[in-house]
VEXFI-694082 format. One record per residue: residue number from 1; y, z, x of N, C-alpha, C in turn. Coordinates in steps of 0.001 Angstrom, whole numbers. Each point is the difference from the previous one (the first is absolute). Last residue first. Example, Ala and Ser with C-alpha at 12.3 -4.5 7.8 and 13.67 -1.06 7.14 Angstrom:
REM residues 2
   seq        nY        nZ        nX       caY       caZ       caX        cY        cZ        cX
     2     -2250      7080     12850      1190        60       820      1090       730      -770
     1     -5720       -70       290      1190         0      -890      1200         0       900
REM end
This chain:
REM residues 182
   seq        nY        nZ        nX       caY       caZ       caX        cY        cZ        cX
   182    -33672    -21724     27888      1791      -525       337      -134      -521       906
   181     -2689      1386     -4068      -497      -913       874      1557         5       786
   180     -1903      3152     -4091       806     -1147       489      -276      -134      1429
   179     -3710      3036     -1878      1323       417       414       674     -1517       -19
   178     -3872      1286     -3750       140      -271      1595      1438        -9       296
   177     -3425      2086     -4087      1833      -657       501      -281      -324      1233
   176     -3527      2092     -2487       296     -1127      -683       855     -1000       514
   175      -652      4131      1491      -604       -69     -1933       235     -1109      -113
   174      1943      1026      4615     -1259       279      -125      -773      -284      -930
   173      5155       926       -95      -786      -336       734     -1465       478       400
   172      3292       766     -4422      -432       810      1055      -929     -1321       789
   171      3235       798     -4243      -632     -1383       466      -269      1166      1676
   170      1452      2077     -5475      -195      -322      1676      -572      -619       924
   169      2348       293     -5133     -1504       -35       778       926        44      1081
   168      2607       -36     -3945      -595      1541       605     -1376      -630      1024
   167      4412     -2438     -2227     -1153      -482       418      -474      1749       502
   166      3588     -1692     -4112        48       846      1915     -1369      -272        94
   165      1848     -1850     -4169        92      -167      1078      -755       158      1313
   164       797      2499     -4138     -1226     -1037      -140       121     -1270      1101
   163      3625      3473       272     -1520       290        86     -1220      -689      -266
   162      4455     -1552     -1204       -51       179      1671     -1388       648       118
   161      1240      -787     -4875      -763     -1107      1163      -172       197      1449
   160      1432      3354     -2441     -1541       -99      -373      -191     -1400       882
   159      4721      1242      -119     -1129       920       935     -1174       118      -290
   158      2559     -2558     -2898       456      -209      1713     -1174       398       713
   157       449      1332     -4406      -924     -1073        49       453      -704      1474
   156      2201      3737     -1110      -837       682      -101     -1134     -1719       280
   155      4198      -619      -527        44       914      1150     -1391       292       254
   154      1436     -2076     -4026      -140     -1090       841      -353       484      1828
   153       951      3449     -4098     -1048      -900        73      -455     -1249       854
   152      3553      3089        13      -886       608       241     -1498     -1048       153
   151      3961     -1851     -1340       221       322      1313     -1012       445       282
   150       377      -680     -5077      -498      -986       910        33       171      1622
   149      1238      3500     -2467     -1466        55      -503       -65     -1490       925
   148      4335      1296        54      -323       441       986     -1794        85      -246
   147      2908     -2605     -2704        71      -817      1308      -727      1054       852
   146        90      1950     -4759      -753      -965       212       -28     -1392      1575
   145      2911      4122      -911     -1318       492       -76     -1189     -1818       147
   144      5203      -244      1913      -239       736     -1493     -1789      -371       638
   143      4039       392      3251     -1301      -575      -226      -536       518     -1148
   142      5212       867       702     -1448       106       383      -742      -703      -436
   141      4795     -1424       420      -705       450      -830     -1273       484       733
   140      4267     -2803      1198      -215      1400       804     -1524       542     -1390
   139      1866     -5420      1099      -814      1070      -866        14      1564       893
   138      3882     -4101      1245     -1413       468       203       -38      1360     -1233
   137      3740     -2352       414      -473      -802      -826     -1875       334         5
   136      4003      1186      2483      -106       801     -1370      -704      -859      -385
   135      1036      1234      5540     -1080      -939     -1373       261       331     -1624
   134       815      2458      4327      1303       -70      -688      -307     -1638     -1104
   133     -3310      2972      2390      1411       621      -813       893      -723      -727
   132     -2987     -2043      3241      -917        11     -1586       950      1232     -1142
   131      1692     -1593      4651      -338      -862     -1248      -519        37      -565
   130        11      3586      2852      1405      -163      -562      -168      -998     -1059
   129     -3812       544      2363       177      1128     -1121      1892      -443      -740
   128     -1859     -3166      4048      -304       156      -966        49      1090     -1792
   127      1427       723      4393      1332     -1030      -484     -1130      -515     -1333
   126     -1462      3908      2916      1507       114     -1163       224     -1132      -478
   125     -4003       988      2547        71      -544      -928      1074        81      -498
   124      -814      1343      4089      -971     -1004       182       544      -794     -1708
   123      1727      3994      1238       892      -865       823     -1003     -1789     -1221
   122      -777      4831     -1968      -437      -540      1234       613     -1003       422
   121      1140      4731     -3362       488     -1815       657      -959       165      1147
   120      -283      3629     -2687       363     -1354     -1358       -60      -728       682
   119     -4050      2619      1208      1058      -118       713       826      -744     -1233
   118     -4424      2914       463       612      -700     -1010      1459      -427       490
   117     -3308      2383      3712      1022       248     -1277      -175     -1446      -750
   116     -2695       656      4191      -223       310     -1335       495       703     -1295
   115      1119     -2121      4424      -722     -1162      -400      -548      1132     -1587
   114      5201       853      1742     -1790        60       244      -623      -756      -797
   113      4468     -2620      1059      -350      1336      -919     -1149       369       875
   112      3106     -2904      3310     -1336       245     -1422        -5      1524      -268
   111      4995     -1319      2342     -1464       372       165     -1169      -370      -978
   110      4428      -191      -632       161      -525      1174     -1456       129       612
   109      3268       156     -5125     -1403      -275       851       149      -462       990
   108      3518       500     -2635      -112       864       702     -1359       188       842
   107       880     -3591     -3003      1231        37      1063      -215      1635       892
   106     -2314     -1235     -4065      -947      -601      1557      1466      -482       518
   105      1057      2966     -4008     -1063       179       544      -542      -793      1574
   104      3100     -1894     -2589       859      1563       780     -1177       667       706
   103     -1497     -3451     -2861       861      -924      1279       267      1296       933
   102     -1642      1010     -4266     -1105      -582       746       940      -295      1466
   101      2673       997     -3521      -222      1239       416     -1339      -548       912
   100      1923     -3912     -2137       935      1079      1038      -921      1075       545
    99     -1988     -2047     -3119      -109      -707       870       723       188      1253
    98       577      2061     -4201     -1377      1099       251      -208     -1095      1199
    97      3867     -1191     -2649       393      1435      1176     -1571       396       371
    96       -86     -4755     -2153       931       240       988       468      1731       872
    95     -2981      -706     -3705      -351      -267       360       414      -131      1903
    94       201      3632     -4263       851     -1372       361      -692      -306      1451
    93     -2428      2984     -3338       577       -44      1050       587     -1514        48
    92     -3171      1921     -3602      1207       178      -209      1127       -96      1469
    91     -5015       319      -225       430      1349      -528      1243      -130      -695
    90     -2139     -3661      2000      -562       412     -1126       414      1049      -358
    89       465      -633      4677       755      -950      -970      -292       -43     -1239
    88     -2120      2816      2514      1047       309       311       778      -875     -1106
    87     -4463     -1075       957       496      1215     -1339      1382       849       462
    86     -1162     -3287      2709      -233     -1520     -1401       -41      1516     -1029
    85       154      1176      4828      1042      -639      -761       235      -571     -1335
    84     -4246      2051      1669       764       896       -37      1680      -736      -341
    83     -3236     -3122      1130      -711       709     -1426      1212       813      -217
    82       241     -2087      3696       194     -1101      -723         8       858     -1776
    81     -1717      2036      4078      1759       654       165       206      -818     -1321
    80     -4480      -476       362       -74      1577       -51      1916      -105      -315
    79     -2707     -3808      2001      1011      -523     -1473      -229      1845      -855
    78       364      -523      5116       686     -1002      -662       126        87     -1457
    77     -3082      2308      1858       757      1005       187      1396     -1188      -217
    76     -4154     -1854         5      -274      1238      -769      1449       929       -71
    75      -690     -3688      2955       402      -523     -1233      -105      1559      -994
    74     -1876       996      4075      1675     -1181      -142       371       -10      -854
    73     -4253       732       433       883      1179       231      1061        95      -417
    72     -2724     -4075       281       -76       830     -1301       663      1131        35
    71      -314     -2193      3988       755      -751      -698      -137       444     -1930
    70     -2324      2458      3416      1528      -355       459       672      -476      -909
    69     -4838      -965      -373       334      1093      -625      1199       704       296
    68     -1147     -4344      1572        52       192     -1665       -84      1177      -199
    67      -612     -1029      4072       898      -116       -69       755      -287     -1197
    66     -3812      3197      2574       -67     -1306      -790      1380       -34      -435
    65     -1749      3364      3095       101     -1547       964       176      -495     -1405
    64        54      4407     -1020      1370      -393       943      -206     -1193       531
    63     -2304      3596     -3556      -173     -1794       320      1070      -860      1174
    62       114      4540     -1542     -1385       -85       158      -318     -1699       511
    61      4450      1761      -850      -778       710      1462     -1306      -491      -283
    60      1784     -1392     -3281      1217      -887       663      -837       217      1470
    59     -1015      2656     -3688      -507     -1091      -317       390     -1057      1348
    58      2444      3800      -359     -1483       699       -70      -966     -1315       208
    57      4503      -660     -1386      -105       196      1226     -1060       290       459
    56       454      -662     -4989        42     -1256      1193       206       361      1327
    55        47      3707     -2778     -1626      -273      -191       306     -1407       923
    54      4078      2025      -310      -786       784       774     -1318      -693       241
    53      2231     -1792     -3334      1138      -697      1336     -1305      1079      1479
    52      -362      1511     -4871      -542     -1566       407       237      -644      1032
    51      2581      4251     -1063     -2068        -3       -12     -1006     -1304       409
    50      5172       331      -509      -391       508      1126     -1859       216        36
    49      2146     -2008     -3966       -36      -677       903         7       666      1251
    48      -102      1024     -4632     -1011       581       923        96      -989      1218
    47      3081      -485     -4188     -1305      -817       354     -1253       540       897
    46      3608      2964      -847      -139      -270     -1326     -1379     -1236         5
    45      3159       858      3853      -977      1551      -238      -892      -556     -1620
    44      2915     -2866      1548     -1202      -266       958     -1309      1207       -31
    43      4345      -680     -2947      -611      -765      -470     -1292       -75      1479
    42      3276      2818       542     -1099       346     -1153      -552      -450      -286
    41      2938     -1625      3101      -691       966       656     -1143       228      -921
    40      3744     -2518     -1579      -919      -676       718     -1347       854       685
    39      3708      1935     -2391      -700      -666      -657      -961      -769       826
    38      2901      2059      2622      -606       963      -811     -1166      -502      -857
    37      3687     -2654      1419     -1017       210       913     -1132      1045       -40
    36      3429       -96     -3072      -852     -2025       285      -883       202      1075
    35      3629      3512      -539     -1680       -95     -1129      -476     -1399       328
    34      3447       712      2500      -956       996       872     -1307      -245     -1504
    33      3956     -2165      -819      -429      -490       730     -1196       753       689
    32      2538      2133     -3380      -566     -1003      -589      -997      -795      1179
    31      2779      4069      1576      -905       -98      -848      -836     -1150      -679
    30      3311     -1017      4308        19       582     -1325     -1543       356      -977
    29      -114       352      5729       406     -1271     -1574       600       868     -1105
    28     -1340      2036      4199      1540      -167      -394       111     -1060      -563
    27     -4576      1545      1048       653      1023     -1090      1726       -36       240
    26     -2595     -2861      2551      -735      -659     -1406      1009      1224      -869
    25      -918       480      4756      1507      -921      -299       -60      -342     -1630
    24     -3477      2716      2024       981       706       -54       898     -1060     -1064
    23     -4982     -1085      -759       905       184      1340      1132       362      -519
    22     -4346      1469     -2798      1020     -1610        88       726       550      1742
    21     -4989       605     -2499      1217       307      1034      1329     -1038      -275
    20     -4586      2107     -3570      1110      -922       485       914       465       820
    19     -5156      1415     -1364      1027       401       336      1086     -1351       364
    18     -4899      1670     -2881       903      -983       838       666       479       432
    17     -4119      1932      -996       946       550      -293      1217      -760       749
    16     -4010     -1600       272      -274      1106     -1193      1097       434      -543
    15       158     -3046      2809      -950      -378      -717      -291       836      -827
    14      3846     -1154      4494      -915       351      -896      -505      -578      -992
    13      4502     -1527      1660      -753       809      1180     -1138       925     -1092
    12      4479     -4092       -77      -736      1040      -880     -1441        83       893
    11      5715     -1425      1428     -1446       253        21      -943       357     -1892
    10      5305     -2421      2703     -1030       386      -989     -1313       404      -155
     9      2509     -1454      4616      -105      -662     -1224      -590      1278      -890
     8       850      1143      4367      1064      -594       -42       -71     -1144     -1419
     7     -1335      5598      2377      -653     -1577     -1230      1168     -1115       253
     6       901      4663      1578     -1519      -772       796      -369     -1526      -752
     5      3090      3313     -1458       811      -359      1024     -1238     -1064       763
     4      -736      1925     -5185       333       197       984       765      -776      1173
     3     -1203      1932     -5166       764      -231       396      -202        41      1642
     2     -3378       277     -4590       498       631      1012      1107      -866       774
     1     -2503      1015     -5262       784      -861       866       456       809      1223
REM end
């Protein structure tokens, strides 16, 4: 854990060797309150969510005109914070002080996180995350073995149809093709 003046939300930074920033103002909580946020951090080091968040930017640069792959980014790092709260709250956290400590958090946010930290607060999503905090009636449980064999699987038969799809010929003027008529 590193402590700095530069961060203004919660970081986690790396892949091999994570590293959690917290910002200064975070170390005049009380102990308890600084772990919630702590907890949240691990739970991103623990999912590999800087690795994956990295691989969607990579993905994000390669494909930058399609607007489904943004919008998969997005969401990727939406239900990444959704995940990291839902094992915060599972650990035993009151719902009401770990929704506080979120709030204290994007009150000091005045700037975007970097695009390639693990940020806790993006503006874009607090009010949603808060209501799924403070939800008791939502499932915090992992994806048990058999929903993630069907995911894989319905994933994997996606991308066979998109390929049995894709047309590989090339229609070349001259073979056959004449030019449209304008």
């Amino acid at each position: 854990m590193v402590v700095s003046e530069s961060v203004a939300t919660p970081i986690t930074w790396g892949a091999i060797r994570p590293v959690i920033v917290l910002p200064a103002y975070v170390m005049e909580w009380p102990a308890e309150q600084r772990d919630l946020v702590l907890r949240h951090e691990r739970a991103h080091v623990e999912r590999r969510d800087w690795l994956w968040q990295s691989f969607a930017q990579v993905v994000t640069a390669l494909m930058w005109c399609h607007p489904l792959v943004w919008l998969a980014a997005s969401e990727l790092r939406r239900e990444a914070e959704l995940a990291a709260d839902d094992i915060v709250m599972s650990s035993g956290a009151e719902a009401a002080d770990y929704a506080e400590r979120l709030i204290d958090v994007a009150r000091h946010v005045k700037t975007r996180a970097p695009l390639a930290a693990v940020a806790m607060v993006r503006q874009t999503v607090l009010t949603s995350r808060i209501k799924a905090i403070l939800d008791a009636s939502r499932d915090r449980n992992r994806a048990g073995g058999r929903a993630r064999i069907i995911i894989t699987l319905v994933a994997v038969a996606s991308l066979g149809l998109l390929a049995a799809c894709h047309n590989t010929q090339v229609y070349r003027i001259g073979a056959g093709v004449k030019a449209a008529a304008s």
